[in-house]
VOKOLKOL-607465 format. One record per residue (C-alpha): x, y, z; residue in one letter. Coordinates in steps of 0.05 Angstrom, whole numbers, padded with zeros to 5 digits, always signed. Layout:
XYZa...
// end
This chain:
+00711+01868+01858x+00698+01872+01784x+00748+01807+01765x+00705+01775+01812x+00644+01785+01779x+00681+01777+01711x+00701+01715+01736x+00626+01689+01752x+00604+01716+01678x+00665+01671+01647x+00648+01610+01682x+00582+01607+01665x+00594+01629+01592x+00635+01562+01590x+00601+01515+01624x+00532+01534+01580x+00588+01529+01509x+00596+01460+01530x+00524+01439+01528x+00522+01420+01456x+00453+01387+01455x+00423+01436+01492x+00439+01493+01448x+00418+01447+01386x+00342+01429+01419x+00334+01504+01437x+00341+01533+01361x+00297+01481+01339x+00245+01504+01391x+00265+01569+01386x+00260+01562+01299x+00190+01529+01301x+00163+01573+01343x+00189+01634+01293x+00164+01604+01234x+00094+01585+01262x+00081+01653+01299x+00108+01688+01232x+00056+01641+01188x-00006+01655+01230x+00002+01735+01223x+00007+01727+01147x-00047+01684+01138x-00087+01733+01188x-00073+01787+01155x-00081+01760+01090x-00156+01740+01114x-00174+01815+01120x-00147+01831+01191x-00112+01892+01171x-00073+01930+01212x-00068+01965+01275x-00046+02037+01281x-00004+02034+01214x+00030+01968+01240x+00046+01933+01167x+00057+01856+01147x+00128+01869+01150x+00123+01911+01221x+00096+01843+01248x+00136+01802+01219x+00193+01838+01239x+00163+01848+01324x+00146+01773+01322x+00221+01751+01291x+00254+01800+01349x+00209+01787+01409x+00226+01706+01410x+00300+01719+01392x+00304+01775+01444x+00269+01723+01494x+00325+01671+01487x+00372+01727+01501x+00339+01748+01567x+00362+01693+01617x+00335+01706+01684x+00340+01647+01731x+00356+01681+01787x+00288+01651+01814x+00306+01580+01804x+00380+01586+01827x+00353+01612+01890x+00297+01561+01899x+00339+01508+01889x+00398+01522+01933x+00350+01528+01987x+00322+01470+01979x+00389+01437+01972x+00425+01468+02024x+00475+01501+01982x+00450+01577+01989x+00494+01570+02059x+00560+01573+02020x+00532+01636+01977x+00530+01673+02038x+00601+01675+02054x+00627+01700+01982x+00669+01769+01987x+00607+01794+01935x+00528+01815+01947x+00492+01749+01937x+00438+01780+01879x+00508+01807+01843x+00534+01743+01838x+00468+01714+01820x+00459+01777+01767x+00536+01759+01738x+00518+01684+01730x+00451+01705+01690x+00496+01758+01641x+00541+01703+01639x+00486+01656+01615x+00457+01704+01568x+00528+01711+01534x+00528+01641+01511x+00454+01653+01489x+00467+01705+01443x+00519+01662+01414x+00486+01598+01417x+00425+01619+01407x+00408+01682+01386x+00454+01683+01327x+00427+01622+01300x+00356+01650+01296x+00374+01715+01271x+00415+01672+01207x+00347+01631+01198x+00297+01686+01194x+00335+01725+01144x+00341+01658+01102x+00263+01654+01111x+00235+01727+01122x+00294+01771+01101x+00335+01808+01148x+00293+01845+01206x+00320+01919+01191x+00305+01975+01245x+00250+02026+01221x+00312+02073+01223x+00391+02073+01251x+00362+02123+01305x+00317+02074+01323x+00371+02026+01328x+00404+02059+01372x+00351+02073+01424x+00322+01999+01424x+00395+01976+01451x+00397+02014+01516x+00318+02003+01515x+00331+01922+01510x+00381+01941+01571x+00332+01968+01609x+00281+01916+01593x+00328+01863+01618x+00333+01897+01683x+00257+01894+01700x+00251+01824+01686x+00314+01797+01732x+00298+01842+01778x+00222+01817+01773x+00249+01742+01783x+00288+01766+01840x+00233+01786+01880x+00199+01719+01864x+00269+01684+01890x+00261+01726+01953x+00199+01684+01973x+00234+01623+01968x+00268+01647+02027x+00201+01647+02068x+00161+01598+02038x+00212+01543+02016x+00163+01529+01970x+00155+01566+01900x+00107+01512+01866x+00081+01547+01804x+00091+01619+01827x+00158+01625+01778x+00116+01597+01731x+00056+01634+01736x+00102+01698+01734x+00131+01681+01670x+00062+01667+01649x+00033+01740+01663x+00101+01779+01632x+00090+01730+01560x+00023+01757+01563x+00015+01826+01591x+00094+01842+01558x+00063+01837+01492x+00112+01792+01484x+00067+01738+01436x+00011+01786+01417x+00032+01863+01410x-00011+01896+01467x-00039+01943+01408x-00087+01886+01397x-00114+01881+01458x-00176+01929+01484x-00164+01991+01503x-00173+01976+01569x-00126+01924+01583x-00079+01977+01539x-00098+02031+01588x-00078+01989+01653x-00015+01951+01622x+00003+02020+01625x+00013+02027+01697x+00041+01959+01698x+00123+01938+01690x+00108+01890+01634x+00098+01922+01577x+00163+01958+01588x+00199+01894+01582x+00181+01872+01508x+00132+01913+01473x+00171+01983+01498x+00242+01971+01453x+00203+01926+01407x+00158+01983+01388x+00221+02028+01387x+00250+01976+01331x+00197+01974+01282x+00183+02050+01290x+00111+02040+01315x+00134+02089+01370x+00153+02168+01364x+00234+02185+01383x+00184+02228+01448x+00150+02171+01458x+00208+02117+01459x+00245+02175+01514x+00184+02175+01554x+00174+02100+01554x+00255+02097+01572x+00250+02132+01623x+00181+02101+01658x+00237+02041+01643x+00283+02071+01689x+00233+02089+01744x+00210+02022+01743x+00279+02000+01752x+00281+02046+01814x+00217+02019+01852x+00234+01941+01837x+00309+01948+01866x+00280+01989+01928x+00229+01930+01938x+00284+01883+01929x+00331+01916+01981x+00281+01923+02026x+00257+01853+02024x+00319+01830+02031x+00347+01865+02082x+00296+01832+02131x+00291+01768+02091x+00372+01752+02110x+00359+01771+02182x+00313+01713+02180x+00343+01653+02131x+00312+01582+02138x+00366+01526+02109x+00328+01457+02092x+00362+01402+02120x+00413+01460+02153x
// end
């Protein structure tokens, strides 16, 4: 069962290696985007914004460089392969593979996100040390708790798309829903502006919220803005989340396959 999956993971690592252009366009994006988010916190904090709760120059500089680099990393289109293999008819043959349809959908996504951290990721992280220095953890301890925190992270979000995938099944339409999603984790992830800047309200409910466990939870852990307590607590509110979106997920789609609409089929 595991070759299988392997085997899903190393096809989609090389068909994304061979998409040259692609890869090129991205960094650029990817690199301007960097360099204009890094130049707007300088030049705010250099116009008297200070900072908030201890977070320096270099703290930002360092959350802003990770968050987009981490973001090209993340690959979840598990909502767009599923939208459009139902509208193409294709989902059909999915259905009769030997593995669970959202594995096969998770291994092509891991697969994908392989070939971003070598395509991509890499790339970014060579250019902002040439233009900001290297982005150094706050400590190696912290090091080692953002990895299984970015883990963790990663899990939320696919398994966020997922459910948005699921209602393809039912509605055949997504429209902007996928869109709007992606919309409300940038924001409410503190993905583009650290959620420390926000009220305290909006702090106060992101807390009861999965986003900000996706990128401002093992951000925070990075640049040391959050205690080694703090990062375990967060970790594991990580892992509960983790717990309540797969149950939704199972659940939904153990009725949603009972009930499978084909268009054109």
């Amino acid at each position: 069962m595991l070759q299988a999956y392997w085997y899903i993971t190393k096809m989609k690592l090389l068909v994304n290696l061979t998409y040259r252009f692609e890869v090129f366009t991205s960094v650029a994006t990817n690199l301007i985007l960097m360099l204009a988010s890094v130049f707007l916190w300088q030049t705010a904090y250099k116009g008297g914004s200070g900072s908030v709760e201890s977070l320096s120059l270099q703290d930002i500089t360092t959350y802003t460089i990770l968050s987009i680099i981490i973001s090209t990393i993340f690959v979840c289109d598990v909502q767009n392969t599923i939208y459009y293999k139902i509208r193409e008819g294709q989902i059909v043959t999915d259905f009769y593979r030997p593995i669970p349809l959202f594995a096969c959908y998770l291994a092509e996504d891991i697969g994908e996100m392989l070939s971003s951290l070598l395509n991509r990721a890499l790339p970014l992280v060579i250019f902002a040390s040439i233009f900001f220095g290297i982005p150094w953890p706050a400590s190696f301890g912290s090091f080692l708790l953002f990895l299984p925190s970015c883990l963790l992270s990663y899990a939320i979000l696919w398994l966020l798309s997922a459910l948005i995938g699921l209602i393809a099944f039912w509605v055949m339409e997504l429209g902007n829903m996928g869109n709007v999603k992606d919309a409300i984790v940038r924001v409410l992830s503190g993905s583009i502006v650290p959620l420390w800047f926000f009220p305290e309200s909006v702090q106060t409910v992101s807390k009861f919220l999965p986003f900000q466990y996706t990128y401002q939870t093992p951000l925070g852990i990075y640049i040391g803005n959050t205690s080694m307590s703090e990062a375990l607590t967060s970790m594991a509110v990580q892992a509960v989340w983790i717990a309540v979106l797969y149950l939704i997920l199972a659940a939904g789609w153990a009725r949603t396959k009972k009930k499978t609409l084909i268009q054109g089929g």
